[in-house]
Residue frames as a rotation matrix with the C-alpha (Angstrom) as fourth column:
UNK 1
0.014 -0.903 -0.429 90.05
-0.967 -0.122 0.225 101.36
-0.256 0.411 -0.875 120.59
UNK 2
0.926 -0.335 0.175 91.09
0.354 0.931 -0.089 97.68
-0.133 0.145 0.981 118.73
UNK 3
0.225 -0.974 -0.031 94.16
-0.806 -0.204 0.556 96.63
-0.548 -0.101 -0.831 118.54
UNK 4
0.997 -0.051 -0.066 96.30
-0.011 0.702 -0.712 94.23
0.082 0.710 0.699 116.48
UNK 5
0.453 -0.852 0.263 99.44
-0.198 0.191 0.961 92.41
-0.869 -0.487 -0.082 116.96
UNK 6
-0.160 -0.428 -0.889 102.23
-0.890 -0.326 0.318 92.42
-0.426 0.843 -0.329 114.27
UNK 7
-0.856 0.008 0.517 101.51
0.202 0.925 0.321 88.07
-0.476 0.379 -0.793 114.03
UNK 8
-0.148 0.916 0.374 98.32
0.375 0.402 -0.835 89.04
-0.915 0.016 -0.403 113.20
UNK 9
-0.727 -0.443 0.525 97.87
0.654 -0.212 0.726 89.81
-0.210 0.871 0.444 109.26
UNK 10
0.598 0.757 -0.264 95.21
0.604 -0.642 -0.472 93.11
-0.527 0.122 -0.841 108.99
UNK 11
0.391 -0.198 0.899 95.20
0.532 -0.748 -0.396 95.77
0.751 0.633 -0.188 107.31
UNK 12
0.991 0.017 0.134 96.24
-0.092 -0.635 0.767 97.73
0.098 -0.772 -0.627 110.30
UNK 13
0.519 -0.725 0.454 99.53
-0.226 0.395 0.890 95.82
-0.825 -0.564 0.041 110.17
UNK 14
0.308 -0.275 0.910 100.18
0.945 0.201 -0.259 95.99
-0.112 0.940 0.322 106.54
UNK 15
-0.609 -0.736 -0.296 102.96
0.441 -0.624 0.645 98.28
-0.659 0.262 0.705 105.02
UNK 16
-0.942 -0.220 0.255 100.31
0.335 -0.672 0.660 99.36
0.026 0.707 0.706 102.56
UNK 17
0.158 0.966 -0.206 97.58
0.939 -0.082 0.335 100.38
0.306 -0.246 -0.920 104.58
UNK 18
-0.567 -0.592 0.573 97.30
0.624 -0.763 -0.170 104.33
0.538 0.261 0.802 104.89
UNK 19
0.421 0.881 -0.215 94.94
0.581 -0.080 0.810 104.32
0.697 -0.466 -0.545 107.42
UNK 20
-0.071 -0.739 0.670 95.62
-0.558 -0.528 -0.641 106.48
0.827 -0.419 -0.374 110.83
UNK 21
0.708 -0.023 -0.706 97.04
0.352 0.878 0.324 103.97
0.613 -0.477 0.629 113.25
UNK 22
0.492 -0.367 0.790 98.87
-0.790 -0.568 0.229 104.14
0.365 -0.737 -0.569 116.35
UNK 23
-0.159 -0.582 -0.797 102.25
0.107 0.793 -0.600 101.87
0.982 -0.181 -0.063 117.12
UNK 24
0.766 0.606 0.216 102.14
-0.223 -0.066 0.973 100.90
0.603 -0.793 0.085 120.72
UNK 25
0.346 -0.838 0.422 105.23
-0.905 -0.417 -0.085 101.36
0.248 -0.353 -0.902 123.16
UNK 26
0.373 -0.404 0.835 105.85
-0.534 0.642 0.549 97.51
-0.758 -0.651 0.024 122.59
UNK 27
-0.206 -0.758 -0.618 106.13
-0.763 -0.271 0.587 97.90
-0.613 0.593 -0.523 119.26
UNK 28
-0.906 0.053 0.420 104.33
0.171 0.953 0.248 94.38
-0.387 0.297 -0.873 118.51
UNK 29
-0.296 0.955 -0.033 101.26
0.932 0.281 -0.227 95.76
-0.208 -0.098 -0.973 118.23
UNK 30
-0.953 0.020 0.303 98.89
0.069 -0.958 0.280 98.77
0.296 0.287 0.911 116.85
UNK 31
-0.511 0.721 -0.467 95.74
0.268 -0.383 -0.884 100.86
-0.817 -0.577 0.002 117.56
UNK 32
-0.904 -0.187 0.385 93.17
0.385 -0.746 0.543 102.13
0.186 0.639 0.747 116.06
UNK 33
-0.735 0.402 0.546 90.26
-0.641 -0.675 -0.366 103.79
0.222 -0.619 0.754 116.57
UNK 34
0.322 0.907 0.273 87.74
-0.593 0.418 -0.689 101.13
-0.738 0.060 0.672 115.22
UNK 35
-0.593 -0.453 0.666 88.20
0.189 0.726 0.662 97.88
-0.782 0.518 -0.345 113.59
UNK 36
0.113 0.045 0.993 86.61
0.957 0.263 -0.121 99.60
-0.267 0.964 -0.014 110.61
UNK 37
0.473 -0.158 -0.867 88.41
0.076 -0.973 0.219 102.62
-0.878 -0.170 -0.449 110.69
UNK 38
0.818 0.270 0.507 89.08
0.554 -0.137 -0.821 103.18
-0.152 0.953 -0.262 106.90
UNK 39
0.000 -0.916 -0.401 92.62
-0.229 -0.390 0.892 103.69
-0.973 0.091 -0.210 105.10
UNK 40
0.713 0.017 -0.701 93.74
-0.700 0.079 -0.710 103.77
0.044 0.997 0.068 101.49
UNK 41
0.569 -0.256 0.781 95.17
0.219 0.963 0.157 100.27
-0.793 0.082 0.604 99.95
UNK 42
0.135 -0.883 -0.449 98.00
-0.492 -0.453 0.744 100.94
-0.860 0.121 -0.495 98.46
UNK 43
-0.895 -0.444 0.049 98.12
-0.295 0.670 0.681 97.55
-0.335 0.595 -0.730 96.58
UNK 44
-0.475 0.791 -0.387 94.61
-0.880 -0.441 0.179 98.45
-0.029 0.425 0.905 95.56
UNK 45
-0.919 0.025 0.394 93.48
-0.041 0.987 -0.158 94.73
-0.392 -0.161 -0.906 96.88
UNK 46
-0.275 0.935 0.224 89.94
0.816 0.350 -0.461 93.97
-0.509 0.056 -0.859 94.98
UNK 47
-0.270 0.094 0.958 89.94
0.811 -0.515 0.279 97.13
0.520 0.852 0.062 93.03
UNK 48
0.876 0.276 -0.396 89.13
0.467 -0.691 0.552 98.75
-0.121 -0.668 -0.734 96.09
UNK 49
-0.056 -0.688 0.724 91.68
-0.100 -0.717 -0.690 102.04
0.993 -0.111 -0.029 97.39
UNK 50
-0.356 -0.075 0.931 90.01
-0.859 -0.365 -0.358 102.01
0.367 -0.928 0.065 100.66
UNK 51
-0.047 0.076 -0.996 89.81
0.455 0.889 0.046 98.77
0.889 -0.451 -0.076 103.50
UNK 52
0.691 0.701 -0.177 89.03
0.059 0.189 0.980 98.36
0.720 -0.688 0.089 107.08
UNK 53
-0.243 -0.811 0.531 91.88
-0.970 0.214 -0.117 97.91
-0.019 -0.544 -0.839 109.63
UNK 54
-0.117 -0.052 0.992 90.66
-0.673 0.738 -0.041 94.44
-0.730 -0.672 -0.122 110.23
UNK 55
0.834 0.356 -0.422 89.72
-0.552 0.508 -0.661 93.46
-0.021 0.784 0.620 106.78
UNK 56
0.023 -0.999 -0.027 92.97
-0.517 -0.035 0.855 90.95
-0.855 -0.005 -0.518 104.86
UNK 57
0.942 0.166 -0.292 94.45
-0.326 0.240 -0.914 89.66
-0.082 0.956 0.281 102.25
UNK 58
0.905 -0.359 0.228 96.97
0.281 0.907 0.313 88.01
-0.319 -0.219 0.922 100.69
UNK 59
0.387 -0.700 0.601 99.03
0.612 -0.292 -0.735 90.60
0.689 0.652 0.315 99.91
UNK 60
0.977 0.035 0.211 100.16
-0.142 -0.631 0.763 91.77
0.160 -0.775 -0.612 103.57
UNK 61
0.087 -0.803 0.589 103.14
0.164 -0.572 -0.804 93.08
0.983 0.166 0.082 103.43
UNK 62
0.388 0.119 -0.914 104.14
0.901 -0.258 0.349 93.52
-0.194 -0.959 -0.207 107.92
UNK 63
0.941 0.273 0.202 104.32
0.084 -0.763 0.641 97.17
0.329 -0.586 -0.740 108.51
UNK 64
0.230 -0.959 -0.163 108.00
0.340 0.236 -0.910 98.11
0.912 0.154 0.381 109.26
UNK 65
-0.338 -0.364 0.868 107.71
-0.724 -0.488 -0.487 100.14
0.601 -0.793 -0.098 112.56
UNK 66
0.831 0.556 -0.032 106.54
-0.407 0.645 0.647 96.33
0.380 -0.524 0.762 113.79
UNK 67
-0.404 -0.871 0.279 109.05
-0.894 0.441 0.081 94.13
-0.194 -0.216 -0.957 115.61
């Protein structure tokens, strides 16, 4: 498992990352399986659809079920 905290800006933590992530019962912070587990990019960053959890950019957007 990696994880990522909501300060931290990944994909994993970005409102338009469509990867499959898990919020963690503190709410600051998410799972996933692998820090390149693979989601579609909403805001199609680089022409790409699909990113990393860990990749970023400057278009992160926090994830609303973060605190």
């Amino acid at each position: 498992m990696w994880s990522a905290t909501s300060r931290e800006k990944f994909c994993a933590t970005c409102a338009n990352w469509g990867g499959n992530r898990k919020l963690r019962s503190d709410s600051r912070s998410v799972e996933v399986e692998h820090c390149d587990s693979k989601g579609e990019c909403y805001q199609k960053v680089g022409g790409s659809t699909t990113r990393s959890a860990c990749n970023k950019c400057d278009k992160h957007s926090k994830w609303a079920a973060l605190k």
